[in-house]
MIKEDREN-277321 format. One record per atom (N, C-alpha, C, CB): x, y, z; residue in three letters. Coordinates in steps of 0.1 Angstrom, whole numbers, plus 5000, padded with zeros to 4 digits. Last residue first. Glycine has a CB too. Example, Ala and Ser with C-alpha at 12.3 -4.5 7.8 and 13.67 -1.06 7.14 Angstrom:
! MIKEDREN-277321
PT    xx    yy    zz    r
PT  5128  4978  5071  SER
PT  5137  4989  5071  SER
PT  5129  5000  5079  SER
PT  5141  4994  5057  SER
PT  5132  4943  5078  ALA
PT  5123  4955  5078  ALA
PT  5132  4967  5078  ALA
PT  5113  4955  5090  ALA
END
This chain:
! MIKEDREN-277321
PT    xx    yy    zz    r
PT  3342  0809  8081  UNK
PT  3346  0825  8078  UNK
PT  3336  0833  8072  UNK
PT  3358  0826  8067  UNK
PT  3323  0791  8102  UNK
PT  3334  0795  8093  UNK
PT  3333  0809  8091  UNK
PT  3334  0787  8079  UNK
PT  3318  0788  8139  UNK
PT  3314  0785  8126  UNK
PT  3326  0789  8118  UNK
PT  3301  0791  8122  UNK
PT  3345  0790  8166  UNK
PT  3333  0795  8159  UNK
PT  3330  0799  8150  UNK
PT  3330  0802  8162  UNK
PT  3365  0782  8192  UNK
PT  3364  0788  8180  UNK
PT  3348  0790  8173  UNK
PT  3374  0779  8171  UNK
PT  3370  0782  8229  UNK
PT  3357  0777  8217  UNK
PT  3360  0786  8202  UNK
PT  3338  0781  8223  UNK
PT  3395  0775  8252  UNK
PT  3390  0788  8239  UNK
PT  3385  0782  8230  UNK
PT  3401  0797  8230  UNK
PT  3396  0768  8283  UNK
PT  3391  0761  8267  UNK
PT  3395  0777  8263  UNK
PT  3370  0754  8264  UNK
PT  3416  0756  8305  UNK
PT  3413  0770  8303  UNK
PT  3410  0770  8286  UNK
PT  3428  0781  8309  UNK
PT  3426  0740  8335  UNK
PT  3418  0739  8320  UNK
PT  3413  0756  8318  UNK
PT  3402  0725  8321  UNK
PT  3449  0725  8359  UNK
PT  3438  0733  8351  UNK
PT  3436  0734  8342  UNK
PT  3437  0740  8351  UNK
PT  3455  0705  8382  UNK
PT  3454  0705  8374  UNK
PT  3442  0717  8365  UNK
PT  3454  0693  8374  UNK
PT  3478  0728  8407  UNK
PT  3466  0717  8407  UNK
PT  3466  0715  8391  UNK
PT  3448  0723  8415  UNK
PT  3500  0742  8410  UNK
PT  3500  0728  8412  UNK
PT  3488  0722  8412  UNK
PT  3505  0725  8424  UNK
PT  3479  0769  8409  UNK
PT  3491  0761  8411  UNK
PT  3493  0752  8417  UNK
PT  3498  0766  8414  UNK
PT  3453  0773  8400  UNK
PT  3458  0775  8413  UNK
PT  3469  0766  8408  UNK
PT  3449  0771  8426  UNK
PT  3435  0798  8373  UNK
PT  3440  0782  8373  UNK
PT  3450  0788  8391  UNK
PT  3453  0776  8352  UNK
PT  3415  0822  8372  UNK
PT  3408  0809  8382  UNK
PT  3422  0795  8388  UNK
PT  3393  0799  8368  UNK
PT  3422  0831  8351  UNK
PT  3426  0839  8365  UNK
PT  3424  0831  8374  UNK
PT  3419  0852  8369  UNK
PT  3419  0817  8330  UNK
PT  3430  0816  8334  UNK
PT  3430  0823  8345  UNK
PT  3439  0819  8326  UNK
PT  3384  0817  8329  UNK
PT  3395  0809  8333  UNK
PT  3403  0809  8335  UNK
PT  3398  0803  8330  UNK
PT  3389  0841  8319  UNK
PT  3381  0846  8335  UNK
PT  3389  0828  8340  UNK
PT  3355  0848  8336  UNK
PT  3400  0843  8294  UNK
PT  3409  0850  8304  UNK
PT  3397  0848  8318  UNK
PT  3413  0869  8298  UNK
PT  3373  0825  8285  UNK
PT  3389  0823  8282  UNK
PT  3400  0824  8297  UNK
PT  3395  0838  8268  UNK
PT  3356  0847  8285  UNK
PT  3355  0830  8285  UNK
PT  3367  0826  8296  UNK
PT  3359  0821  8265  UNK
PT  3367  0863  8268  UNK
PT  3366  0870  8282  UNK
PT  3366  0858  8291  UNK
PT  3352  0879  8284  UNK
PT  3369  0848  8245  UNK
PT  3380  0856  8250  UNK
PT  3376  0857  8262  UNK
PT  3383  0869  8245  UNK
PT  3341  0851  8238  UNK
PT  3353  0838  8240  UNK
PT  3362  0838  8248  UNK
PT  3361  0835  8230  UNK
PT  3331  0874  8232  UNK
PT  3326  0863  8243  UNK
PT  3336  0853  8246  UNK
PT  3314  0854  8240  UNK
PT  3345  0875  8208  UNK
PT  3352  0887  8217  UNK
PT  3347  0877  8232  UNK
PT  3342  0907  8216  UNK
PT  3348  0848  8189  UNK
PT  3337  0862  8195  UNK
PT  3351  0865  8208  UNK
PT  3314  0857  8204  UNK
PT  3374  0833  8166  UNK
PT  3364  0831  8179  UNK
PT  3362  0849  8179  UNK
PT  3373  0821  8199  UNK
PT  3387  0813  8143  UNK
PT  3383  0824  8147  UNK
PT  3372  0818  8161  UNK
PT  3377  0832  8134  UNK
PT  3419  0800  8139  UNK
PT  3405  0799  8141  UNK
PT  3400  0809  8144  UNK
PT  3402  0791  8148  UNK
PT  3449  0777  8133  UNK
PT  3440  0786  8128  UNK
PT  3428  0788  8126  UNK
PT  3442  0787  8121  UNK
PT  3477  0760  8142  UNK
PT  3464  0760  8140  UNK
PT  3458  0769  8135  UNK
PT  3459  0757  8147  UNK
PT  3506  0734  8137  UNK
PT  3498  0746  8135  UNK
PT  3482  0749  8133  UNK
PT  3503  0751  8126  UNK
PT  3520  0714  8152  UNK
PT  3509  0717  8148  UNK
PT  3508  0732  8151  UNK
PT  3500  0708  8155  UNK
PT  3541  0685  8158  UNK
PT  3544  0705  8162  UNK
PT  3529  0704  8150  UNK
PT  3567  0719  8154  UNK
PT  3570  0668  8178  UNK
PT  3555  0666  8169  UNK
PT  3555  0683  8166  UNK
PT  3536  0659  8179  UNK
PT  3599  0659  8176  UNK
PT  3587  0662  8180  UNK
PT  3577  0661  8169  UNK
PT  3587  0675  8186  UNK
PT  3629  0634  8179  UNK
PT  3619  0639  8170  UNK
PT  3611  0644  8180  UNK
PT  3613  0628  8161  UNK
PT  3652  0627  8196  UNK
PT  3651  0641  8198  UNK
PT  3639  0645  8187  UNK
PT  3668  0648  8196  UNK
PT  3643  0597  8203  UNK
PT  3658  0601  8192  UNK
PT  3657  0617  8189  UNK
PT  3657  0592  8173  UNK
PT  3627  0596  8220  UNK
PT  3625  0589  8205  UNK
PT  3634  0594  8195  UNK
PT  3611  0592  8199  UNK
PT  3629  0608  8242  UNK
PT  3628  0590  8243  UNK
PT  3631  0589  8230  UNK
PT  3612  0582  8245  UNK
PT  3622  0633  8236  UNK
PT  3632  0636  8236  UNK
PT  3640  0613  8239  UNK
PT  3632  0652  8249  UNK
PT  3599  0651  8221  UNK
PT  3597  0639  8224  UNK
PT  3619  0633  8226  UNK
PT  3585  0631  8208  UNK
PT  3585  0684  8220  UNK
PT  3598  0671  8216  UNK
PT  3597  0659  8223  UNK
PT  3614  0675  8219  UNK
PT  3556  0697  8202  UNK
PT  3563  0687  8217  UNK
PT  3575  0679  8211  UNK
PT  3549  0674  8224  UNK
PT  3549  0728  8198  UNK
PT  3556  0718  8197  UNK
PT  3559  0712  8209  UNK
PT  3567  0720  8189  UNK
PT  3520  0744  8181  UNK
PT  3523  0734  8191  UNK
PT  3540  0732  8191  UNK
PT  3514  0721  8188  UNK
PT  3510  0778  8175  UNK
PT  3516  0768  8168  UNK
PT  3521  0762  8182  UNK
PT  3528  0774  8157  UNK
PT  3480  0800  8163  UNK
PT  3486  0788  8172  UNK
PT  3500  0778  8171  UNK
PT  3474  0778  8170  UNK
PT  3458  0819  8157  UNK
PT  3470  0817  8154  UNK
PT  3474  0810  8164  UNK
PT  3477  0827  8150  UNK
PT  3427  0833  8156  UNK
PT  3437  0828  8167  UNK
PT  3444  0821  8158  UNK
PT  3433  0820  8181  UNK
PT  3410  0864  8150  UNK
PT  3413  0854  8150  UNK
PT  3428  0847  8157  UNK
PT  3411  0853  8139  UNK
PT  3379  0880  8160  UNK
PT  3392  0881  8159  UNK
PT  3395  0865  8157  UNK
PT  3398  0889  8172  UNK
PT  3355  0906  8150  UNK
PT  3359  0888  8152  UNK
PT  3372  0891  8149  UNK
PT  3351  0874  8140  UNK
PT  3347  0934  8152  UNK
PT  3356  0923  8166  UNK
PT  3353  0914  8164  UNK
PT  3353  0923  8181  UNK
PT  3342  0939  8130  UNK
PT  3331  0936  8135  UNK
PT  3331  0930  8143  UNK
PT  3326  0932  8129  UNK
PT  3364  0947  8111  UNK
PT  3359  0958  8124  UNK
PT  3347  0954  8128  UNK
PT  3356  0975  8120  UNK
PT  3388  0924  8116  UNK
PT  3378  0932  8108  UNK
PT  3373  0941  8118  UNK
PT  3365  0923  8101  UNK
PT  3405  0905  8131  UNK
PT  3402  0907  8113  UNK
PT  3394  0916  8108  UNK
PT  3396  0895  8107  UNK
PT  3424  0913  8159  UNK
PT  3412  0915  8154  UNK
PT  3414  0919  8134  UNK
PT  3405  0929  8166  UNK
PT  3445  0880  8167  UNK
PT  3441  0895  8159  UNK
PT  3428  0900  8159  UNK
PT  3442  0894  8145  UNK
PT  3470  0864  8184  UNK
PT  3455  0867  8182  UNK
PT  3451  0883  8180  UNK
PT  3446  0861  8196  UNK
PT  3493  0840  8187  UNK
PT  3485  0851  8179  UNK
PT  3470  0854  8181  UNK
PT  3485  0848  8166  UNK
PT  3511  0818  8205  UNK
PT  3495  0824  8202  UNK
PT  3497  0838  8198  UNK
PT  3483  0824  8216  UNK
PT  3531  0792  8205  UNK
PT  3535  0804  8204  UNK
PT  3514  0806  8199  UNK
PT  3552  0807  8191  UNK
PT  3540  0766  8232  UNK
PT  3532  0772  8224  UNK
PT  3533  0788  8221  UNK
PT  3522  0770  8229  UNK
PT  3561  0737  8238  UNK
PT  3558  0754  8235  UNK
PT  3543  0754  8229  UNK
PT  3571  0761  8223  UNK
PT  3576  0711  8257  UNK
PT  3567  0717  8247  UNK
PT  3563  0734  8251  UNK
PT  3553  0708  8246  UNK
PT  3592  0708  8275  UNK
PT  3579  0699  8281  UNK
PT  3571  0703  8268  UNK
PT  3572  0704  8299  UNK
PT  3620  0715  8269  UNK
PT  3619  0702  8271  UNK
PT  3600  0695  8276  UNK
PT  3632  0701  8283  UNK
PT  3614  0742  8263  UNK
PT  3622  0735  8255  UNK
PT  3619  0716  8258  UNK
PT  3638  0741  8258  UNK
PT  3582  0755  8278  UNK
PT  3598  0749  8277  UNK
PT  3597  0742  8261  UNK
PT  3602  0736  8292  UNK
PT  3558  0774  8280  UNK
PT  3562  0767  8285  UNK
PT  3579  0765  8275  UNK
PT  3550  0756  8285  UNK
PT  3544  0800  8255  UNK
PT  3547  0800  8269  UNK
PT  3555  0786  8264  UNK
PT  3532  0801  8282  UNK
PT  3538  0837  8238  UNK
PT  3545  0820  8240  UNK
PT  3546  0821  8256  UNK
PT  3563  0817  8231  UNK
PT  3521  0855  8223  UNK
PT  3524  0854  8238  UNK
PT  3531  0838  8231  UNK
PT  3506  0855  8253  UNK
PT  3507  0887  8210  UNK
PT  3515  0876  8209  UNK
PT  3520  0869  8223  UNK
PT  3526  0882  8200  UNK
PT  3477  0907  8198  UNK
PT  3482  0900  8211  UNK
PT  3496  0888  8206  UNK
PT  3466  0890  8219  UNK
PT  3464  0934  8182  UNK
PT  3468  0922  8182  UNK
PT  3480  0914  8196  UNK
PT  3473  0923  8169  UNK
PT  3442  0953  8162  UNK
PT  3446  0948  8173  UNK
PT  3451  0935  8177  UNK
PT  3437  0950  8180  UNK
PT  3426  0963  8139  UNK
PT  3436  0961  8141  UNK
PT  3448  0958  8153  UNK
PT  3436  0967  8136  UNK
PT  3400  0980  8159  UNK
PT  3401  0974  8144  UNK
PT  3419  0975  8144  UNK
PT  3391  0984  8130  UNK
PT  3406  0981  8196  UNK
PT  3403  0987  8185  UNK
PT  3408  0978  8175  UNK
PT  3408  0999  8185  UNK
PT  3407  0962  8212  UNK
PT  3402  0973  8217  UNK
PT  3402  0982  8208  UNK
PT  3408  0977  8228  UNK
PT  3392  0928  8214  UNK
PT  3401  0935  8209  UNK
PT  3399  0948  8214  UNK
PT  3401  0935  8197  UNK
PT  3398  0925  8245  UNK
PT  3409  0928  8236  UNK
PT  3391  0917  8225  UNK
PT  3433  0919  8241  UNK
PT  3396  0925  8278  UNK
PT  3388  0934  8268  UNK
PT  3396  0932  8253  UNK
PT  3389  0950  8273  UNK
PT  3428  0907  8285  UNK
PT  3414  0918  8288  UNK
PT  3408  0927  8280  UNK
PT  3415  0926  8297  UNK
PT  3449  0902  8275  UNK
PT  3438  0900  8264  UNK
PT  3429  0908  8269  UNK
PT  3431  0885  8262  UNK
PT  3467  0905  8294  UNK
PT  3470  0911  8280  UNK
PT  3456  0911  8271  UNK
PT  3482  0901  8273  UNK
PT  3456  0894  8312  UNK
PT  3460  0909  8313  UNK
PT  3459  0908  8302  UNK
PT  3472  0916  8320  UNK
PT  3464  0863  8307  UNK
PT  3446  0869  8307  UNK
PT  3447  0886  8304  UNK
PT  3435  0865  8327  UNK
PT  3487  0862  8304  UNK
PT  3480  0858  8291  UNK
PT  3462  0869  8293  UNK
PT  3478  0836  8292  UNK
PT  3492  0862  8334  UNK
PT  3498  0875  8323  UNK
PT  3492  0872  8311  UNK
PT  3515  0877  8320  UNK
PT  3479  0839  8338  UNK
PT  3471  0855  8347  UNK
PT  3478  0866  8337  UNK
PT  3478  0858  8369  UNK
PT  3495  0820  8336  UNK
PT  3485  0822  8329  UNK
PT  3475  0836  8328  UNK
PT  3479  0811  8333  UNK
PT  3524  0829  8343  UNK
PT  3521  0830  8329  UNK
PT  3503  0834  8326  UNK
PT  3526  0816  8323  UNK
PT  3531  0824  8369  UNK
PT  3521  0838  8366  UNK
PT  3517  0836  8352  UNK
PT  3530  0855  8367  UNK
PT  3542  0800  8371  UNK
PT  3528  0797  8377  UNK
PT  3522  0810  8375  UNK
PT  3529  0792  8393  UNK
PT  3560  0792  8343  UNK
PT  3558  0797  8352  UNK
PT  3546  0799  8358  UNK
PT  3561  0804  8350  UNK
PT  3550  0777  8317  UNK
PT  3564  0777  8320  UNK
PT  3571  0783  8334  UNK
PT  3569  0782  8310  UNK
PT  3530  0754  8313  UNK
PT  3530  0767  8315  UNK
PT  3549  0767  8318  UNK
PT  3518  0773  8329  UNK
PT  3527  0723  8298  UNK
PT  3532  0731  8310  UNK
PT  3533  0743  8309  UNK
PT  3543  0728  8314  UNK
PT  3503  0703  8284  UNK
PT  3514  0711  8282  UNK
PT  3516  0720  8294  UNK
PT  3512  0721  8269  UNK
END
């Protein structure tokens, strides 16, 4: 999936830094296009024991195949460790190269 701008990923990381920062805390971000796919991310803190959770929704149009996409919704929890994980990757990604930036979810509820 395509970012939709080469700052996105570095404004995804700002926003999360340190996050959560207090019980009830919460992050919304979409990125990339209409034509290469979206993603819209949630991420909450559920409790006051900073597990927070991630809210996800995919879509790719497939624009070959008569204007059908695909689109997935997800839902997971991950540690505050994750996060930081997370945002130290996205400050790392260099434009135009290929980059990777995981978020590991973690056991059940």
């Amino acid at each position: 999936m395509a970012w939709g701008n080469v700052e996105q990923p570095t404004q995804l990381a700002i926003l999360l830094s340190g996050f959560p920062k207090a019980v009830g805390d919460s992050v919304d971000y979409s990125f990339g296009t209409a034509t290469a796919g979206s993603c819209e991310l949630k991420f909450c803190s559920i409790d006051g024991s900073c597990h927070i959770g991630v809210s996800s929704q995919l879509v790719a149009p497939y624009v070959s195949r008569g204007g059908r996409f695909q689109s997935a919704d997800i839902f997971f929890r991950v540690e505050p460790s994750g996060i930081d994980q997370f945002c130290s990757a996205l400050r790392g990604f260099v434009p135009g190269q290929q980059n990777e930036a995981v978020l590991i979810g973690v056991g059940e509820w």
